[in-house]
Structure formats: structure tokens, C-alpha cells
Jmol script that loads the backbone (N, CA, C; Angstrom):
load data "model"
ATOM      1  N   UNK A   1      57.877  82.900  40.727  1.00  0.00           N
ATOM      2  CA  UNK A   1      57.337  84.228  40.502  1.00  0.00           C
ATOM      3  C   UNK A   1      58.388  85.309  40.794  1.00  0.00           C
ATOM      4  N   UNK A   2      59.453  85.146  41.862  1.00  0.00           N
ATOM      5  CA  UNK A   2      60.279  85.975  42.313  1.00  0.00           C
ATOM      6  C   UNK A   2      61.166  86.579  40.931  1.00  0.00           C
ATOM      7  N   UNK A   3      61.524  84.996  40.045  1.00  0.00           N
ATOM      8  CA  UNK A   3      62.730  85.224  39.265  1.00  0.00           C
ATOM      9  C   UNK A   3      62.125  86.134  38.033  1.00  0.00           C
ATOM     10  N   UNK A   4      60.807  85.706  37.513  1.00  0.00           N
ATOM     11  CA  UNK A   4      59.962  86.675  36.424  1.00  0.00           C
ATOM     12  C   UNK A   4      60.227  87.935  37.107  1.00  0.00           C
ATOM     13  N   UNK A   5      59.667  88.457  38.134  1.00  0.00           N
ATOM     14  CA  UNK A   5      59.751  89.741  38.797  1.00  0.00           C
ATOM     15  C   UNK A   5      61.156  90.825  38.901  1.00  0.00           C
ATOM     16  N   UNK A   6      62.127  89.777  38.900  1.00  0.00           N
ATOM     17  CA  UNK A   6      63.145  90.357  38.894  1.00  0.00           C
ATOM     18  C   UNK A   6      63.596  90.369  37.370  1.00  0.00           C
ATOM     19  N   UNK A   7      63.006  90.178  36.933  1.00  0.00           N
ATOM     20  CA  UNK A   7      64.113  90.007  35.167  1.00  0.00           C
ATOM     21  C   UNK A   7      62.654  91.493  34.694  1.00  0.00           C
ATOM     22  N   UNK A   8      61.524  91.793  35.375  1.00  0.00           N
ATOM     23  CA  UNK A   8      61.191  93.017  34.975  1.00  0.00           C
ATOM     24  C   UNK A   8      61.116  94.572  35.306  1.00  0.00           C
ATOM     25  N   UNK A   9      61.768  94.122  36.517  1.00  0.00           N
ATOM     26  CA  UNK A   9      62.674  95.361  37.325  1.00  0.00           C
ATOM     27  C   UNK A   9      63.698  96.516  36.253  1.00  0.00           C
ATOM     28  N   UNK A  10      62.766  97.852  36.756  1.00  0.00           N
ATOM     29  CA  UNK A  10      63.424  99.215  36.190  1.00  0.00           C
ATOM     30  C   UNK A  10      64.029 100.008  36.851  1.00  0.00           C
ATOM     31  N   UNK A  11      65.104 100.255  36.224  1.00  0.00           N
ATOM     32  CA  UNK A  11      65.779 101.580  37.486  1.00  0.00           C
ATOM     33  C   UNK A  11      64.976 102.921  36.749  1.00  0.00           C
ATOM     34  N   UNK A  12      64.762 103.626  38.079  1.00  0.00           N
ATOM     35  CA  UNK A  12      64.251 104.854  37.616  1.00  0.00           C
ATOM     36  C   UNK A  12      64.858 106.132  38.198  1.00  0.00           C
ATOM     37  N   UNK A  13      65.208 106.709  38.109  1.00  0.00           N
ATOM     38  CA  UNK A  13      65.487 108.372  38.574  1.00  0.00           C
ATOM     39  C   UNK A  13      64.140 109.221  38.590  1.00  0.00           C
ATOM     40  N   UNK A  14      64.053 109.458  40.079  1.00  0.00           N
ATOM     41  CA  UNK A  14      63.557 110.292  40.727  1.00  0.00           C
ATOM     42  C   UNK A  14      63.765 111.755  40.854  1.00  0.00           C
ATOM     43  N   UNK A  15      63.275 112.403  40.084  1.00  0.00           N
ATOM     44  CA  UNK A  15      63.998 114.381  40.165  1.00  0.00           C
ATOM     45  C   UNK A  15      62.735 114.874  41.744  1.00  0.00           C
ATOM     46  N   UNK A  16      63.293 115.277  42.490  1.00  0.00           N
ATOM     47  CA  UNK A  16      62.649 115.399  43.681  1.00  0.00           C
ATOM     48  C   UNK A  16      63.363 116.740  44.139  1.00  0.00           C
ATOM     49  N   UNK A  17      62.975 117.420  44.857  1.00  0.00           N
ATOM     50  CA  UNK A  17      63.874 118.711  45.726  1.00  0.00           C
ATOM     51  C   UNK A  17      64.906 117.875  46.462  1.00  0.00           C
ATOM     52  N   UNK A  18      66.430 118.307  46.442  1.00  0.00           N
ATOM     53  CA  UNK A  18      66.828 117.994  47.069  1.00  0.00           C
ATOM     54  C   UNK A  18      67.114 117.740  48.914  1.00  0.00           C
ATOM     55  N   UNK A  19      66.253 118.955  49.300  1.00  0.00           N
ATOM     56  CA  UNK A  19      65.300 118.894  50.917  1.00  0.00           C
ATOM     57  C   UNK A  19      64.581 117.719  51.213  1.00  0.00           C
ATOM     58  N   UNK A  20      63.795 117.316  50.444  1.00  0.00           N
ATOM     59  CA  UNK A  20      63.119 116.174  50.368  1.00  0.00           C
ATOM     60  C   UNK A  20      63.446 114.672  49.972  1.00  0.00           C
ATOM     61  N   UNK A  21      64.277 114.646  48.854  1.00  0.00           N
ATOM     62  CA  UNK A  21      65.103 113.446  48.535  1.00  0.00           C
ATOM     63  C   UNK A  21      65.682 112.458  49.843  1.00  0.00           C
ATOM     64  N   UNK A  22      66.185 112.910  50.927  1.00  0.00           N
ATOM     65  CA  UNK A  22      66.552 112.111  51.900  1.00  0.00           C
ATOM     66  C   UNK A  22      65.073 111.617  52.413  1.00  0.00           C
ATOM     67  N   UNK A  23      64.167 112.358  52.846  1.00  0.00           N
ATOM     68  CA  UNK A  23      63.376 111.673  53.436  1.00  0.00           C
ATOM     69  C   UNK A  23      62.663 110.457  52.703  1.00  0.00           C
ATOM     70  N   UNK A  24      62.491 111.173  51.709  1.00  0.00           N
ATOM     71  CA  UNK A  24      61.757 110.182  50.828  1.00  0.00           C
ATOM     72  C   UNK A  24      62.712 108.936  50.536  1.00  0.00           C
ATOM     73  N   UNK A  25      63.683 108.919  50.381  1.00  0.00           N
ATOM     74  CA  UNK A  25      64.954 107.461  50.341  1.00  0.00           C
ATOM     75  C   UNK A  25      64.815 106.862  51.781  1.00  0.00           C
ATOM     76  N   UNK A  26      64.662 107.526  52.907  1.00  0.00           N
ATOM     77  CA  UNK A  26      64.882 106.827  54.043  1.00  0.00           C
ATOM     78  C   UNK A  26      63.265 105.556  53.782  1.00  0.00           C
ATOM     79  N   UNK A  27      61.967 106.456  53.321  1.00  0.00           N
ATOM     80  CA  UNK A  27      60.653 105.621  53.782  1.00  0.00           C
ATOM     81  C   UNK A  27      60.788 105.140  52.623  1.00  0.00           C
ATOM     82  N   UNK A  28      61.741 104.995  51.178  1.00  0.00           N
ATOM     83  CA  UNK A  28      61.454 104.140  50.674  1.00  0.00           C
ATOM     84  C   UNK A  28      62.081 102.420  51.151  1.00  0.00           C
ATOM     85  N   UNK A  29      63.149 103.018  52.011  1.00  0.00           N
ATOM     86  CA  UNK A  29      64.668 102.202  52.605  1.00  0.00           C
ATOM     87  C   UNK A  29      63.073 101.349  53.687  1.00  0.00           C
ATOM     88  N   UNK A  30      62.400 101.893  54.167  1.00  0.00           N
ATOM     89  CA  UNK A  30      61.843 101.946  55.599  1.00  0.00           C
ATOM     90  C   UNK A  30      60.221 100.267  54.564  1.00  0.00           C
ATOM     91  N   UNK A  31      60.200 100.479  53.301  1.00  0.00           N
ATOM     92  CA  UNK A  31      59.362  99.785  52.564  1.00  0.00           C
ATOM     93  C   UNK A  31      60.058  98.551  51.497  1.00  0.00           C
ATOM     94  N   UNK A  32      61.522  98.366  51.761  1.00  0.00           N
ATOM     95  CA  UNK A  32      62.079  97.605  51.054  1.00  0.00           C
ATOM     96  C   UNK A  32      61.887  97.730  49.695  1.00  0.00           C
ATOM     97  N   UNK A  33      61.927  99.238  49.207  1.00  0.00           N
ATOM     98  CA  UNK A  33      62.075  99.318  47.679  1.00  0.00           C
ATOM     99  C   UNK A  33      63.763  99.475  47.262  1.00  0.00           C
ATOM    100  N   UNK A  34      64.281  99.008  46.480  1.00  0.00           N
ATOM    101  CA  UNK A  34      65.948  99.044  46.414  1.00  0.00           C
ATOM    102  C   UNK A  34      65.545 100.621  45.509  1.00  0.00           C
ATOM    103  N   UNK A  35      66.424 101.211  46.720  1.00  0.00           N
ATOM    104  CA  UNK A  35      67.170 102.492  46.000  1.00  0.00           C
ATOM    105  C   UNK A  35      68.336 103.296  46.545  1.00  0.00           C
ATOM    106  N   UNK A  36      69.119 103.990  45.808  1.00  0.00           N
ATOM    107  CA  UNK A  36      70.008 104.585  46.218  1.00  0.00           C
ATOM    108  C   UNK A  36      70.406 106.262  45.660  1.00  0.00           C
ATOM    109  N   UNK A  37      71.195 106.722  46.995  1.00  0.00           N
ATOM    110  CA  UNK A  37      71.431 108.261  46.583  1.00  0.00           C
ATOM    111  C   UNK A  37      72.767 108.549  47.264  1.00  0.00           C
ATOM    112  N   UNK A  38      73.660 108.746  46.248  1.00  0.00           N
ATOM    113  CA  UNK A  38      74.843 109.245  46.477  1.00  0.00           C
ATOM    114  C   UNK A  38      74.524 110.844  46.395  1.00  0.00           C
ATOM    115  N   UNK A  39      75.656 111.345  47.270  1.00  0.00           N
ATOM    116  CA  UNK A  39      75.795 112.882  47.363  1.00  0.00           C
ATOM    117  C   UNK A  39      75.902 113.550  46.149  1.00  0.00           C
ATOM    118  N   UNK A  40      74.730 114.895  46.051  1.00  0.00           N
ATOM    119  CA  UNK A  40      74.310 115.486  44.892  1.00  0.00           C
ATOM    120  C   UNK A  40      74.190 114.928  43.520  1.00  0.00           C
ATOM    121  N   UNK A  41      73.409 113.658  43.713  1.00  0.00           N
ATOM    122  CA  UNK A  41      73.112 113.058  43.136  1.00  0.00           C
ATOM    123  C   UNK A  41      71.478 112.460  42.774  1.00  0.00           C
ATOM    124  N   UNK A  42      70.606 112.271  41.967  1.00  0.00           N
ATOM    125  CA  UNK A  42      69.238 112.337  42.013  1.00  0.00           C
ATOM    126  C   UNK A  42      69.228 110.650  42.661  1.00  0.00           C
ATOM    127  N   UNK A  43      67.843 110.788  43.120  1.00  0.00           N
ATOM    128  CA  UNK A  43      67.335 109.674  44.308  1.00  0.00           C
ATOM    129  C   UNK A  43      67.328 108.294  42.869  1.00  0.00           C
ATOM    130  N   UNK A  44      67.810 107.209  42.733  1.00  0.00           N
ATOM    131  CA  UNK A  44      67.507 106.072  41.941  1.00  0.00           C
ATOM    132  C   UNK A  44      66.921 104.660  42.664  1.00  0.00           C
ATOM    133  N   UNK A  45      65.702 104.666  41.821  1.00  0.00           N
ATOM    134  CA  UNK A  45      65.107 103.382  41.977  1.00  0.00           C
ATOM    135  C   UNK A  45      64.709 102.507  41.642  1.00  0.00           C
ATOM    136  N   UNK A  46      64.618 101.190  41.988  1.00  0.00           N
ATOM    137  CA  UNK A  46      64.505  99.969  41.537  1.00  0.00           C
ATOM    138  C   UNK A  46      63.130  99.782  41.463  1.00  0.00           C
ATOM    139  N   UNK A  47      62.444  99.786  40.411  1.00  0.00           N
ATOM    140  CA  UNK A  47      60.773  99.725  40.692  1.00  0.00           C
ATOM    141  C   UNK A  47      60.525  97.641  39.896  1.00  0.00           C
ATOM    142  N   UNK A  48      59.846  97.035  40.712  1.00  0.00           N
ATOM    143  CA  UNK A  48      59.697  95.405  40.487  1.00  0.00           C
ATOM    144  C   UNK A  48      59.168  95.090  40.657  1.00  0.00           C
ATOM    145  N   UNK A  49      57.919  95.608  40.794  1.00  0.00           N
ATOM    146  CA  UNK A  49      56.504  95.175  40.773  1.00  0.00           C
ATOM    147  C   UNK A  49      55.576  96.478  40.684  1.00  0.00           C
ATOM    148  N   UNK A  50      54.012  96.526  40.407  1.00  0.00           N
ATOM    149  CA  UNK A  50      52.915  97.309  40.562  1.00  0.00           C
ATOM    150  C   UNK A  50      53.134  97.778  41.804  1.00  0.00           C
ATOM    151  N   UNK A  51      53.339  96.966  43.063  1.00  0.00           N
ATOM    152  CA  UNK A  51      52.831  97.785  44.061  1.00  0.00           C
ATOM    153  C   UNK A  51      53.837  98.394  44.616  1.00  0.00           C
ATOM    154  N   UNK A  52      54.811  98.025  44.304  1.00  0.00           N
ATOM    155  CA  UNK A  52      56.178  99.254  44.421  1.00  0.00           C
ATOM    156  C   UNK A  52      56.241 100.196  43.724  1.00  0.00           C
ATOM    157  N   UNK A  53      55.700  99.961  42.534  1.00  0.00           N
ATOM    158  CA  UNK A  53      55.658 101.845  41.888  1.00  0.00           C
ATOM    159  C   UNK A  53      54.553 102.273  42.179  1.00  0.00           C
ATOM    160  N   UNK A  54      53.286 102.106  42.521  1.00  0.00           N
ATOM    161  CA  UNK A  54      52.315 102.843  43.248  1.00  0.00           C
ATOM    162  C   UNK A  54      52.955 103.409  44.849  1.00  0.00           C
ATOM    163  N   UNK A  55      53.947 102.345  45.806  1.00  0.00           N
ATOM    164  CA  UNK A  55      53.935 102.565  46.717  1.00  0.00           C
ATOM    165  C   UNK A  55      54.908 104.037  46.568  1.00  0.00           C
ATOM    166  N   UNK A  56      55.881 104.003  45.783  1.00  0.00           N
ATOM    167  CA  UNK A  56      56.862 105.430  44.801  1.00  0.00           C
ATOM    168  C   UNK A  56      55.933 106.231  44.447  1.00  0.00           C
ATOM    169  N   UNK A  57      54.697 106.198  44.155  1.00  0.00           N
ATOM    170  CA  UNK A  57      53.943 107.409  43.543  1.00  0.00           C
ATOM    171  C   UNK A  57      53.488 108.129  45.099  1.00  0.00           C
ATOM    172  N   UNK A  58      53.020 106.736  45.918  1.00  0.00           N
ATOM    173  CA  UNK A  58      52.453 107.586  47.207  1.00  0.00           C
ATOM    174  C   UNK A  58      53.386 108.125  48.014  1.00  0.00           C
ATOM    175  N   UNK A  59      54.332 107.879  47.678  1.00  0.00           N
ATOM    176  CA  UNK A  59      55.607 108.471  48.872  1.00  0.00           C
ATOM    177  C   UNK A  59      56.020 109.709  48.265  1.00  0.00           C
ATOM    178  N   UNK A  60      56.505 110.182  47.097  1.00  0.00           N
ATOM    179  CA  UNK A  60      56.603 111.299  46.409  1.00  0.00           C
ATOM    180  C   UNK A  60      55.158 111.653  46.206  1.00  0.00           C
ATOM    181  N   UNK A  61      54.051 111.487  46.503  1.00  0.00           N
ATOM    182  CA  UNK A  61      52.994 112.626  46.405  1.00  0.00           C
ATOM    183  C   UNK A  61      53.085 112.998  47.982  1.00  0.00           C
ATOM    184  N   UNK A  62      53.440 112.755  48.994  1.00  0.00           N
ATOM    185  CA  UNK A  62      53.153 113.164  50.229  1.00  0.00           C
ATOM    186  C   UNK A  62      54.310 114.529  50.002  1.00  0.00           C
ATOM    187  N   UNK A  63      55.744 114.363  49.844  1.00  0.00           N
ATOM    188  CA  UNK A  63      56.483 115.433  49.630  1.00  0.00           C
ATOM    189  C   UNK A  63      56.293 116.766  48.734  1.00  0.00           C
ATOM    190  N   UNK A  64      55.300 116.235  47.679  1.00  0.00           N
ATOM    191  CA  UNK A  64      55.550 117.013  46.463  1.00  0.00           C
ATOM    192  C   UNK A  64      53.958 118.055  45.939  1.00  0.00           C
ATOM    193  N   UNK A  65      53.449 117.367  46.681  1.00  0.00           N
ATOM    194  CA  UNK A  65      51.981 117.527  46.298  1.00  0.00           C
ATOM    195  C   UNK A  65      51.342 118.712  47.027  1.00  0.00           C
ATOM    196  N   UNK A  66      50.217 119.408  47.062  1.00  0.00           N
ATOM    197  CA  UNK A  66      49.927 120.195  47.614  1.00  0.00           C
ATOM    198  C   UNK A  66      49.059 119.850  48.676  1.00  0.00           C
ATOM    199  N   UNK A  67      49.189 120.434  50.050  1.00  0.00           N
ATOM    200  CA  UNK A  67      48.556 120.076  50.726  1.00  0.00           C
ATOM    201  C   UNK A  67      46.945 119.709  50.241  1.00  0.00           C
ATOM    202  N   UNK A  68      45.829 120.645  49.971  1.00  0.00           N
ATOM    203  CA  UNK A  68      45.060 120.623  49.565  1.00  0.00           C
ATOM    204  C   UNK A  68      44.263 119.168  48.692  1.00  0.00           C
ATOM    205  N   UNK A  69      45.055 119.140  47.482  1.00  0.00           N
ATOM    206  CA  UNK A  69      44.847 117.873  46.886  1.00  0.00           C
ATOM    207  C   UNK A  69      44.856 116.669  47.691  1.00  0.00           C
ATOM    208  N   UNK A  70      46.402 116.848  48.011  1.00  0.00           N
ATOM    209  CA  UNK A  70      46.156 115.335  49.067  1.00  0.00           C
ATOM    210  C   UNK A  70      44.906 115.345  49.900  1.00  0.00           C
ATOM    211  N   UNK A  71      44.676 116.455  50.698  1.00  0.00           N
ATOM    212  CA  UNK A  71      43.618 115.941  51.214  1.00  0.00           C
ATOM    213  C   UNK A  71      42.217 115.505  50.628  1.00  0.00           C
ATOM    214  N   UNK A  72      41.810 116.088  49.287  1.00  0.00           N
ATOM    215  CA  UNK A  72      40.677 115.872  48.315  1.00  0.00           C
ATOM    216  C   UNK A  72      41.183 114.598  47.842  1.00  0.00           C
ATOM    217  N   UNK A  73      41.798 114.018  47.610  1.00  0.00           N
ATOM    218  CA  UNK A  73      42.224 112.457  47.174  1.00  0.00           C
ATOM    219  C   UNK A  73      41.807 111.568  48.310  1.00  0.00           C
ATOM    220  N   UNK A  74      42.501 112.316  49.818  1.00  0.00           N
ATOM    221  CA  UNK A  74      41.728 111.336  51.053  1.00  0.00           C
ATOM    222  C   UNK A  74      40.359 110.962  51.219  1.00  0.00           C
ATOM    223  N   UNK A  75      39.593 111.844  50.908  1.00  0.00           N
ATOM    224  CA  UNK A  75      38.212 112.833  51.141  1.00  0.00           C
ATOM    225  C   UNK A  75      37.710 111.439  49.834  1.00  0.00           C
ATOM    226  N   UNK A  76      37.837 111.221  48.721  1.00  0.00           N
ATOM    227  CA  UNK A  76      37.440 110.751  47.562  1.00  0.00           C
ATOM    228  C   UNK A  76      37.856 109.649  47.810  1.00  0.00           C
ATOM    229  N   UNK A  77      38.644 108.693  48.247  1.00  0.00           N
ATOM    230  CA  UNK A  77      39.031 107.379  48.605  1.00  0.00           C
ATOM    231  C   UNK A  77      38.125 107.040  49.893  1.00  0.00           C
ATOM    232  N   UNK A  78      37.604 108.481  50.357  1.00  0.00           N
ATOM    233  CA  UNK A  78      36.686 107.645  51.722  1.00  0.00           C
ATOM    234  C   UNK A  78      35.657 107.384  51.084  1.00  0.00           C
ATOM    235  N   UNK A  79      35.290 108.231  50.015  1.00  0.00           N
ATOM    236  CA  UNK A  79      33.538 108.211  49.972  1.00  0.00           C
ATOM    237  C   UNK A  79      33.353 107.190  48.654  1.00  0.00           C
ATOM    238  N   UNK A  80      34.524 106.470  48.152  1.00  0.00           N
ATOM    239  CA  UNK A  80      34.282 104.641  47.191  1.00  0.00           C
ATOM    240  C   UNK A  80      34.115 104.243  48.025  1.00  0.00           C
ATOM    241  N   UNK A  81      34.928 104.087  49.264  1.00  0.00           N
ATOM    242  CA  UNK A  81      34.606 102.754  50.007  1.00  0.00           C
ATOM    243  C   UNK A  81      33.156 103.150  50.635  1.00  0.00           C
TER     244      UNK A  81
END
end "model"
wireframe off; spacefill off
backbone 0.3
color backbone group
């Protein structure tokens, strides 16, 4: 399963504020998603499975998103379960 997984692996570029770009590379570094960011350079990532690009959507919505929403997304994930 590993070797399928890896032969469907995408690099992606991330356009992010550059304020934010480090943090967000460190917790992706911190989740074992392969990515990298050279100086003034946009954040690139290795996305290789579903739950690594969901886990990329939730890490750039915490930076990017408005407070507000995020919390109405929390609020709406409590009340499925």
C-alpha cells in the first residue's frame, strides 16, 4: 500500500502570508507531511494521501481563516456528533 501511495503523491505550493508560512511548515514538519521552504520562497508540499491534504486544509484554516467561522465549524462538528 505504501508503494501505490507514493507513486500518487503531489507537490503542491502553498500561497500563505509570509508571517504565517513558518508556523504553518513547522506543524506541518510537527505531522510528518514532507514539505519545504526556502527563504522567500512559497511553503511546498508533498500531499500522499486524503488525510494529509485534509490534515493541510486544517492547518492553513487555523492561520488563514477568520476567527468567527472557525469557531461556527467547531460549534457544527459538535452538534453531528
Amino acid at each position: 500500500m505504501q508503494s501505490f501511495l507514493s507513486q500518487i503523491a503531489q507537490t503542491y505550493v502553498v500561497e500563505i502570508n509570509w508571517l504565517d508560512r513558518w508556523q504553518v511548515y513547522q506543524r506541518l514538519q510537527e505531522l510528518e507531511i514532507p514539505c519545504w521552504c526556502e527563504a522567500n520562497q512559497p511553503l511546498t508540499v508533498e500531499i500522499n494521501s486524503p488525510a494529509a491534504a485534509v490534515q493541510l486544509w486544517s492547518v492553513t484554516q487555523q492561520f488563514t481563516a477568520v476567527r468567527q467561522d472557525l469557531i461556527s465549524t467547531l460549534k457544527r462538528s459538535w452538534q453531528i456528533h
